[in-house]
VEXVEXGU-585586 format. One record per residue: x, y, z of N, C-alpha, C, O in turn. Coordinates in steps of 0.001 Angstrom, whole numbers, padded with zeros to 6 digits, always signed. Layout:
BEGIN
XYZXYZXYZXYZ...
END
This chain:
BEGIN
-019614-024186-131671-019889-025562-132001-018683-026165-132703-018079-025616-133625-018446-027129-132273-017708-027495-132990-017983-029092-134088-019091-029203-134613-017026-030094-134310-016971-031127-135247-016321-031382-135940-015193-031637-135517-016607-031519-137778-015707-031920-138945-016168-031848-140230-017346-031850-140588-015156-031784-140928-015606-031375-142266-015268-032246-143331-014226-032882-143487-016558-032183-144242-016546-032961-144858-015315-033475-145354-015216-034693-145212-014661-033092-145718-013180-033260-146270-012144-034332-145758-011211-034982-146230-012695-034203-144722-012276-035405-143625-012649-036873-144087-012004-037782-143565-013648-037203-145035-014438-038210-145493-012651-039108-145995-011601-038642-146437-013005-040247-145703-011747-041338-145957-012541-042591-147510-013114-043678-147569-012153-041713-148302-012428-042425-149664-011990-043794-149413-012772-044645-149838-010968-044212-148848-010595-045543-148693-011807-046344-148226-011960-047484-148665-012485-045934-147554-013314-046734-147024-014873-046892-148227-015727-046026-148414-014820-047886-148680-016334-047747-149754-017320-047814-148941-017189-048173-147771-018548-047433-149535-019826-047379-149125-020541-048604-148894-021467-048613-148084-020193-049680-149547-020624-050998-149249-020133-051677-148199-020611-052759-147859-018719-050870-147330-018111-051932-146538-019099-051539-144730-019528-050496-144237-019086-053092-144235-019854-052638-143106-018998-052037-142102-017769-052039-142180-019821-051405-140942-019117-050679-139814-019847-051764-138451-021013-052150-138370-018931-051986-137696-019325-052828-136514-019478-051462-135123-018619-050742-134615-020671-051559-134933-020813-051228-133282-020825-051410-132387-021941-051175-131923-019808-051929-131337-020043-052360-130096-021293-052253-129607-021796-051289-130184-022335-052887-128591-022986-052500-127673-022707-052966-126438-022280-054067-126089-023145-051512-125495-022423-052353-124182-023718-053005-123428-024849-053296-123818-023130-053090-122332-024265-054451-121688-025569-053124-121110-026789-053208-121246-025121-052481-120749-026496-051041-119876-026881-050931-121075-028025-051370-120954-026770-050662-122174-027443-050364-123473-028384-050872-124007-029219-050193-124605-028482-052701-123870-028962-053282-124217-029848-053140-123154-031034-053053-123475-029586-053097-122016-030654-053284-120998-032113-052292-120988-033242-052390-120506-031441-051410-121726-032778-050328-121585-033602-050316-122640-034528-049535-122860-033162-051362-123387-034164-051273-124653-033929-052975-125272-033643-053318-126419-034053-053416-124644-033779-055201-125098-034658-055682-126357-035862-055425-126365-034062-056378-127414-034628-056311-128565-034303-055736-129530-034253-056316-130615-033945-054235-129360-033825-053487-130555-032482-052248-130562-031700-051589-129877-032846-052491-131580-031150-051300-131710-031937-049635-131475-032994-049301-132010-031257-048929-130718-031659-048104-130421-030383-046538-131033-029206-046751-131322-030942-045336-131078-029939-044092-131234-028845-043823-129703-028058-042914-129440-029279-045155-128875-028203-044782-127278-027231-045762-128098-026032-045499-128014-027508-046562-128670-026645-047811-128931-025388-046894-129972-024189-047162-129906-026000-045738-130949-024607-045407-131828-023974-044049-130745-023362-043288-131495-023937-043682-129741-023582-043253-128831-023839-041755-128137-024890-041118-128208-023110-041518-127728-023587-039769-126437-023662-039007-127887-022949-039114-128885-024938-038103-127573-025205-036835-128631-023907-035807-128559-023443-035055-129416-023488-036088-127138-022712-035009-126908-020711-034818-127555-019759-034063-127357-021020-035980-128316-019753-036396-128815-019658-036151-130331-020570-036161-131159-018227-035910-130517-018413-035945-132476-017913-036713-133272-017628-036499-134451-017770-037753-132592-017568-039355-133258-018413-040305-132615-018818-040269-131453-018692-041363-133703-019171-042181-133176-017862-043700-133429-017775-044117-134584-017150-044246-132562-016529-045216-132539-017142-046639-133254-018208-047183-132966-016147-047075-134273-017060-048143-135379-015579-048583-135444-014567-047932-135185-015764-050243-135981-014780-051042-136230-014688-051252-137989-015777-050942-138472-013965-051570-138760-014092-051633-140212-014212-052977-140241-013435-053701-139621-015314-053483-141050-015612-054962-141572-014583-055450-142439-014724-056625-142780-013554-054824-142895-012956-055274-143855-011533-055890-143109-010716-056637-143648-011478-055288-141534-009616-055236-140981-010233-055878-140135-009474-055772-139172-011336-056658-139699-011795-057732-138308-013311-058176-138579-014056-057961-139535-013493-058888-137357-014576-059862-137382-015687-059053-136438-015419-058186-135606-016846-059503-136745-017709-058996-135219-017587-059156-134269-017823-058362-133357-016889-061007-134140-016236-061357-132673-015115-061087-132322-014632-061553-131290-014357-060118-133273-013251-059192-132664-013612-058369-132054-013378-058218-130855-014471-057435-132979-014766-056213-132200-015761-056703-130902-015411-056049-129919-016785-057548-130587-017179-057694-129104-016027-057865-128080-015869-057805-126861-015347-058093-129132-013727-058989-127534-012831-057897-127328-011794-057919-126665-013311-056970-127936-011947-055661-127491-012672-055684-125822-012060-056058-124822-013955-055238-125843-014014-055044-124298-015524-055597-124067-016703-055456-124390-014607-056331-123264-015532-057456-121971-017056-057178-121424-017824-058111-121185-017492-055495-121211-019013-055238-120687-019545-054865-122418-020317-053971-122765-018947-055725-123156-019969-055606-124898-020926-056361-124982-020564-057527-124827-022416-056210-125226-022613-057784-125359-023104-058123-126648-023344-059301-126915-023299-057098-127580-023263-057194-129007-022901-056784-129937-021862-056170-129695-023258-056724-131415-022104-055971-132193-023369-055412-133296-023925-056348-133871-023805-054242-133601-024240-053930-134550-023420-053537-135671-022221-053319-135498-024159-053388-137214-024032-053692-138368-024624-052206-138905-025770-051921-138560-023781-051139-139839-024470-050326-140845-023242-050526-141621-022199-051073-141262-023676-049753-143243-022909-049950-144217-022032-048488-143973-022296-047833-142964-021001-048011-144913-020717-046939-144533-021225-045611-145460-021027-044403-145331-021986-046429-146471-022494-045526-147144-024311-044795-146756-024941-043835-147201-024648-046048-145547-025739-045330-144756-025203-044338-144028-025669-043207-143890-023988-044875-143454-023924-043844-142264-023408-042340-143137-023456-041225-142618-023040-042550-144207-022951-040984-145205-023891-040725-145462-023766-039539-145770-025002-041010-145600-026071-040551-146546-027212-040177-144778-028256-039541-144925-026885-040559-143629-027574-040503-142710-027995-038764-142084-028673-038530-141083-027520-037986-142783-027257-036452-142517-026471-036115-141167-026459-036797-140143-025759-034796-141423-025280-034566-140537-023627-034997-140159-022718-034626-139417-023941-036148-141311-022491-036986-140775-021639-036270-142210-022020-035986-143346-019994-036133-141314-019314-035478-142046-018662-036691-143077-018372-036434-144246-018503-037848-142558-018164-039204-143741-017658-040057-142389-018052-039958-141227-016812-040785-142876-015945-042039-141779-015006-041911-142213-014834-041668-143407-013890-042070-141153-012525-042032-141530-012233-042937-140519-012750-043088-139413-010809-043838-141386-009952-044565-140374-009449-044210-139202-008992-043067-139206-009371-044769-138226-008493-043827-137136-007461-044718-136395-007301-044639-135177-006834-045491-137117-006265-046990-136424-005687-046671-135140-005009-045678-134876-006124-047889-134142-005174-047329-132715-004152-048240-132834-004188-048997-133804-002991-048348-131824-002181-049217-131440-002844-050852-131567-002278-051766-132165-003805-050931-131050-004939-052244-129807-005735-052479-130966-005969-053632-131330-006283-051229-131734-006886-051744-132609-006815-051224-134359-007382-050164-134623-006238-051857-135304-006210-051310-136491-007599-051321-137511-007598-050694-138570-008437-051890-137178-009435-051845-137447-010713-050407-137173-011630-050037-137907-010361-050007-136126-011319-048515-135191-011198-047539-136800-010314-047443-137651-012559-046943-136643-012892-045847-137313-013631-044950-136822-013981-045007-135644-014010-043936-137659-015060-042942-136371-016143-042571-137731-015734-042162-138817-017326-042772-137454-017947-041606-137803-018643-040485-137687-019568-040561-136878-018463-039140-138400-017868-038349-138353-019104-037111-137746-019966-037070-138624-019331-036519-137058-020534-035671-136660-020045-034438-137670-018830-034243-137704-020915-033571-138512-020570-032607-139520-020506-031452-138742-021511-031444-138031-019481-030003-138430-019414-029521-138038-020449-028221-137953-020928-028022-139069-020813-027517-137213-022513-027109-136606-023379-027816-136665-024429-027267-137000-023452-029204-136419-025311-029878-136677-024847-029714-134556-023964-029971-133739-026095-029168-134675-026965-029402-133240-027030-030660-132692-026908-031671-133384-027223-030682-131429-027934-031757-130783-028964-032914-131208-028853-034139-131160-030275-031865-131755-031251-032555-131566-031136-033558-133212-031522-034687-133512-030397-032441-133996-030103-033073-135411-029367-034145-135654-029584-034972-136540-028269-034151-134685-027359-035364-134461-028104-036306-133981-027918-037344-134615-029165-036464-132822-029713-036978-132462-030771-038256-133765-030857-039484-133796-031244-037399-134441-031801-037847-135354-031207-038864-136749-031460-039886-137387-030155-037609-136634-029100-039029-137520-028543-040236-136773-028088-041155-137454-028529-040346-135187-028603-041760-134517-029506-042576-134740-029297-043763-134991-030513-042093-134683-031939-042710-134713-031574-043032-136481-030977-044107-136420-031616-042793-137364-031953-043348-138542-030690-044627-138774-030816-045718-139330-029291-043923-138023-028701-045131-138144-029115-046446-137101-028917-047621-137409-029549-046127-136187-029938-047427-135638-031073-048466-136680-030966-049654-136985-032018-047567-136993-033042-048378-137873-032901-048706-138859-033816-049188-139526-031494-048528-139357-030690-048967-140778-029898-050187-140461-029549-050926-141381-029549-050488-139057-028575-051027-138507-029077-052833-138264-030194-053291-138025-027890-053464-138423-028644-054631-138599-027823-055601-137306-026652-055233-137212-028089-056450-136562-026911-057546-135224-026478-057956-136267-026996-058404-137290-025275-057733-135870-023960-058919-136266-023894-060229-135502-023610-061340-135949-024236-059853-134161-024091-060317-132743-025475-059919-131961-025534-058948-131206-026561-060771-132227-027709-060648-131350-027360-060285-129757-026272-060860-129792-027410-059924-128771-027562-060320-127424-027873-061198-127123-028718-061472-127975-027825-062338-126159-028809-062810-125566-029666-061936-124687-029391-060942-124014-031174-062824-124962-032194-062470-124537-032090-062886-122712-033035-062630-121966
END
């Protein structure tokens, strides 16, 4: 198994600052209305891709890419306290200086990761409703 360790946690980032989630357009489609654990992304991954509220806007992060059609909202101190998660760290790209990841803790399972999606979705608030 693999992942990350706590240690990895990016103090820079406070617990009050929000994290933006893309959603893409199939995402929304399968569950219209509500933020769902597909929306913070594949179980099978050990990041979850988040924008920092503090280095852009929500309507930045929808405009990086075109099949987005909304932007969810957690703090970063939910997504620490959500289990499982090893913290958030910056990860600036070229395209975007804003990108962060948070962090899947190294051995949590599937179904456990799974669960810490699910609590961050129901913590998670639109930045960027969809249209209906």
């Amino acid at each position: 198994m693999e992942g990350h360790a706590r240690s990895e946690d990016d103090a820079g980032i406070p617990d009050a600052e929000e994290l933006y989630r893309s959603v893409h357009r199939t995402m929304w489609e399968q569950a219209p209305g509500r933020a769902t654990s597909v929306m913070f992304g594949d179980t099978t991954k050990w990041e979850i891709s988040v924008d920092r509220s503090s280095l852009c806007t929500p309507d930045e992060t929808k405009a990086r890419l075109p099949e987005r059609v909304g932007v969810l909202a957690v703090t970063a101190g939910t997504a620490r306290a959500a289990g499982h998660v090893a913290g958030v760290k910056a990860t600036p790209t070229e395209g975007n200086p804003a990108h962060a990841d948070i962090l899947r803790e190294s051995g949590t399972d599937i179904k456990s990761w799974h669960a810490a999606t699910q609590l961050l979705a129901s913590k998670a608030e639109w930045a960027i409703k969809p249209p209906d």
